[in-house]
C-alpha positions in Angstrom: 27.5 -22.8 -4.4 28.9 -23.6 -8.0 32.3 -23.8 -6.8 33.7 -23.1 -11.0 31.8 -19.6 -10.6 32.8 -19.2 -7.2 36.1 -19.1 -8.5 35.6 -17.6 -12.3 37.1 -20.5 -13.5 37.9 -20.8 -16.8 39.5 -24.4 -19.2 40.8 -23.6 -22.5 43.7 -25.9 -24.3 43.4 -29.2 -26.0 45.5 -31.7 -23.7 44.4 -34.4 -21.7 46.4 -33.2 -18.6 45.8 -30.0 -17.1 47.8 -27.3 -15.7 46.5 -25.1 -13.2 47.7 -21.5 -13.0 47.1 -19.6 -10.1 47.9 -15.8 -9.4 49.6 -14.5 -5.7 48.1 -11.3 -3.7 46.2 -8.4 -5.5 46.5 -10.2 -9.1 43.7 -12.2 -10.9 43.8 -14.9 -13.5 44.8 -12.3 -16.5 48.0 -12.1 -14.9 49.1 -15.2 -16.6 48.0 -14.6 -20.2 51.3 -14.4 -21.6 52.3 -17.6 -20.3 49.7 -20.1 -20.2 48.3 -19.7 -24.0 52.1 -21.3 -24.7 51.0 -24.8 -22.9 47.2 -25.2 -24.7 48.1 -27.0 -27.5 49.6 -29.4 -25.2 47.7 -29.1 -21.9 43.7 -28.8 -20.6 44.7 -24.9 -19.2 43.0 -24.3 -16.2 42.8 -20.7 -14.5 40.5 -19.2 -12.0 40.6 -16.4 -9.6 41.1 -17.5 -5.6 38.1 -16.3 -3.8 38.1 -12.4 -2.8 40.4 -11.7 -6.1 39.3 -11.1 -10.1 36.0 -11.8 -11.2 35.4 -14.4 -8.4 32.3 -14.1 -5.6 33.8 -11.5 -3.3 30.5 -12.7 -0.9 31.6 -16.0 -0.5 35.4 -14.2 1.3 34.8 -15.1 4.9 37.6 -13.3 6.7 37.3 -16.4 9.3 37.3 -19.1 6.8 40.3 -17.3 4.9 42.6 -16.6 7.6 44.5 -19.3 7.0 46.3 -20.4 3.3 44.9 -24.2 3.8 41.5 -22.6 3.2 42.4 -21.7 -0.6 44.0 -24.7 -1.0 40.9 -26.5 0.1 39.2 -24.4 -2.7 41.8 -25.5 -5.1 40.9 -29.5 -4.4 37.5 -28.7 -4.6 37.5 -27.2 -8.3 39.8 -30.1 -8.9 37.2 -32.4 -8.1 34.7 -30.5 -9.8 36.9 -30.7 -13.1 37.5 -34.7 -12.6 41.5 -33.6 -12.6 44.0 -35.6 -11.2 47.6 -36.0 -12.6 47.7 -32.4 -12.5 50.3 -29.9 -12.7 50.4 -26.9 -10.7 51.5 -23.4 -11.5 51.6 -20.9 -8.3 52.7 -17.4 -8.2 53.9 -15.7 -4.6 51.9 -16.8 -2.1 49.4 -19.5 -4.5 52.8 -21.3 -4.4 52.4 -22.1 -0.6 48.5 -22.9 -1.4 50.0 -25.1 -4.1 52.0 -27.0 -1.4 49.0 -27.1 0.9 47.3 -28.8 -1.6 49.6 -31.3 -2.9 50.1 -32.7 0.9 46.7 -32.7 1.6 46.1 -34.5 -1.9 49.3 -36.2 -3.3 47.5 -38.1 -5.7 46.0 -35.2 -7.6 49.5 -34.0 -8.6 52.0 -34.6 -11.1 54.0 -31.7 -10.4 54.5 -28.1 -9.0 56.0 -25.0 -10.3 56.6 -22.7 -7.4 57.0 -19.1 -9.0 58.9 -16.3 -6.9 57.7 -18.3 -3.4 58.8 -17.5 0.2 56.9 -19.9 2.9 57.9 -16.8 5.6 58.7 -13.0 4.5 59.9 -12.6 8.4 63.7 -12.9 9.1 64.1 -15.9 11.9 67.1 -17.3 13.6 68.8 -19.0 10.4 66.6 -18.1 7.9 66.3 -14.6 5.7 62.8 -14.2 4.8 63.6 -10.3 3.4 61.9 -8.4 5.9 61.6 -7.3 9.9 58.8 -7.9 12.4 58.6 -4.1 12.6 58.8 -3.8 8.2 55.5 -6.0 8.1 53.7 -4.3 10.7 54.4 -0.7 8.8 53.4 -2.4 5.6 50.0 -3.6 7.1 49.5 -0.3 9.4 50.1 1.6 6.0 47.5 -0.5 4.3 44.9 0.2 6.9 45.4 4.0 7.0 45.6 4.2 3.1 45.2 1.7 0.7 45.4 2.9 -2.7 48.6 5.4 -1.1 50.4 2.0 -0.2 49.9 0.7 -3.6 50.9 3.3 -5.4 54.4 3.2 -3.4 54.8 -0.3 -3.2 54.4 -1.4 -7.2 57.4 -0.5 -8.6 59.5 -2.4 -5.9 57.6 -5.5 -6.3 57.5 -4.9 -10.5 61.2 -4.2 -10.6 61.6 -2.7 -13.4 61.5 1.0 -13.5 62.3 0.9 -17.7 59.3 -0.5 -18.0 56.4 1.9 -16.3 53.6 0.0 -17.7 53.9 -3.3 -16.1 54.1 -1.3 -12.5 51.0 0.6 -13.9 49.0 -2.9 -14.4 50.1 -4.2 -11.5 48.9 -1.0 -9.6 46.0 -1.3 -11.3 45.1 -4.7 -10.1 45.8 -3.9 -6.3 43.5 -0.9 -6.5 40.6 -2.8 -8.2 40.9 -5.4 -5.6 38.3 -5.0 -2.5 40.2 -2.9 0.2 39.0 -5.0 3.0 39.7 -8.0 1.6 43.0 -7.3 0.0 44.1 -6.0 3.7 43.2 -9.4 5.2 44.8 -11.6 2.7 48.0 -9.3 3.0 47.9 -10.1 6.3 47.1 -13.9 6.3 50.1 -13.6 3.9 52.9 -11.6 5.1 52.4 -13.4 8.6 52.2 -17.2 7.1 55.3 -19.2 7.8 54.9 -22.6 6.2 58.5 -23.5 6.4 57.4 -26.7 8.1 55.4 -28.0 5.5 58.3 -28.0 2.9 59.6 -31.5 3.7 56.2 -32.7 4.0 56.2 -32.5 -0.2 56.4 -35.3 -2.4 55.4 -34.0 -5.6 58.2 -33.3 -7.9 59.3 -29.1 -7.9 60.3 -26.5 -9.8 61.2 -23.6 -8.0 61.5 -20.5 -10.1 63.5 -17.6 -8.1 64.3 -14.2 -9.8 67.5 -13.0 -9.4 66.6 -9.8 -7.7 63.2 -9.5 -5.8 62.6 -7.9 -2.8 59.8 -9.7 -1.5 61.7 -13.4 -2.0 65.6 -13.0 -1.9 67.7 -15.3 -3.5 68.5 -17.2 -0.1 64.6 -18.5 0.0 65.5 -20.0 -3.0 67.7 -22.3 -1.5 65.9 -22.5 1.5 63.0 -24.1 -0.9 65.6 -26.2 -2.5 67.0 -27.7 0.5 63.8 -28.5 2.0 61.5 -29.7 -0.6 63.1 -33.9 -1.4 62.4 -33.6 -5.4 63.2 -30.2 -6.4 65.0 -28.2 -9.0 66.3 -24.4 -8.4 66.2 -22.1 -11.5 67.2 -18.6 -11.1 65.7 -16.8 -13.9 67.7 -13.6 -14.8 65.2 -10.8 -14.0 64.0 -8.4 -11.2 61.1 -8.1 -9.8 58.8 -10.6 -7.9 56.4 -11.1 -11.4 58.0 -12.8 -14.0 55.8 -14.0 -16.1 54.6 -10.2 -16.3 58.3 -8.9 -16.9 60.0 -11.7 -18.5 57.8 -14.7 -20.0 59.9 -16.3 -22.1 62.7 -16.8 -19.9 59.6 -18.0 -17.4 58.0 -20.2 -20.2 61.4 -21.6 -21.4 62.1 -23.0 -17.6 58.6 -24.2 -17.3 59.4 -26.4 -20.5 61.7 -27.8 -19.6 60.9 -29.5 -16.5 58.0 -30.7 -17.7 60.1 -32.3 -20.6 62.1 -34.0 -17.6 64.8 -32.1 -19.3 68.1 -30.9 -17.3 66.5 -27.5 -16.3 70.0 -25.5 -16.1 70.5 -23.2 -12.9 70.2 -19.7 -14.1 67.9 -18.6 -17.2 
């Protein structure tokens, strides 16, 4: 299989370095087109759509392959190596951040650096360590899903958006949950909201940028500094925003932090 189709991949930007944007659960690759554009005059712009998401081949999802994140990061190293990248630098929204990680232990060499945006490697509350939610919250989200999909949606949007002023981001973020396979969608949800890759964190050597929004209630603040702690080479910024998408809701501020990492610039604390 042409693993570029596979995963409607798509190069624009006139750098020599590429940056790879990925989206998180129930989004696709146009999720990032108010950020991205800002780094092709500079950087080879890579996006794509993980398998079972977008415009990619929703017959190559195999729920036993992809019950496990390391299997979308092996997807990632294998466009990677399609595209003759190395040196690269990583953009991951929600859970692609985690698939970032995987990645970048499993290949240091291929990365320059990663930009975790709004990550959590566990949603579940454990002994220490706030994740946002309950063992019995998940299992209502995911038992909601089963019985009705597009009901679930509907209700869960505008908490993940965050930003009930502005009706037409929680409208295309609706949007994209609905046109995404039912079946599928319920599988990744659950492959996602069950992951715990807190163990992986110190395993990272690639320098981080961990972008946490300031209100979010799927990643709350303290899994920003659980990141921080754990990840050697990292830098915190707490963009001032709600909501888990920010570079839907606020891409400046999102852009603006971005910049300045890569510009090994002191990236300040709170945008």
């Amino acid at each position: 299989m042409d693993v570029l189709k596979r995963n409607n991949v798509r190069v624009s930007g006139a750098g020599s370095q590429a940056m790879i944007f990925v989206h998180g659960f129930g989004c696709n690759q146009r999720m990032w087109r108010l950020v991205a554009p800002a780094f092709e005059a500079r950087y080879r712009v890579v996006l794509l759509d993980l398998v079972g998401a977008g415009e990619s081949d929703l017959t190559a999802y195999d729920s036993a392959r992809y019950g496990r994140l390391a299997a979308h990061a092996e997807d990632i190293l294998e466009i990677m190596r399609a595209l003759n990248l190395s040196d690269a630098i990583f953009v991951g929204h929600s859970v692609s951040a985690m698939i970032g990680i995987l990645a970048a232990i499993q290949e240091p060499d291929l990365f320059a650096r990663l930009v975790l945006v709004a990550p959590s490697p566990r949603y579940l509350n454990d002994v220490s360590y706030t994740g946002g939610f309950e063992a019995p919250d998940i299992e209502e989200l995911l038992e909601t899903m089963d019985n009705n999909y597009l009901g679930w949606s509907a209700a869960v949007t505008p908490m993940i958006m965050g930003h009930a002023d502005r009706p037409e981001l929680t409208e295309e973020l609706n949007n994209s949950f609905c046109n995404t396979d039912p079946a599928i969608a319920r599988h990744f949800a659950r492959v996602t909201f069950l992951s715990d890759n807190r163990a992986d964190l110190p395993l990272v050597r690639t320098p981080t940028l961990i972008l946490q929004c300031a209100h979010d209630v799927l990643a709350p603040i303290a899994v920003g500094g659980f990141l921080h702690q754990q990840i050697l080479d990292s830098q915190l910024v707490v963009l001032d925003t709600s909501g888990h998408c920010p570079h839907l809701s606020a891409p400046q501020i999102t852009i603006k932090a971005i910049e300045a990492f890569l510009n090994h610039e002191s990236v300040v604390s709170s945008i």
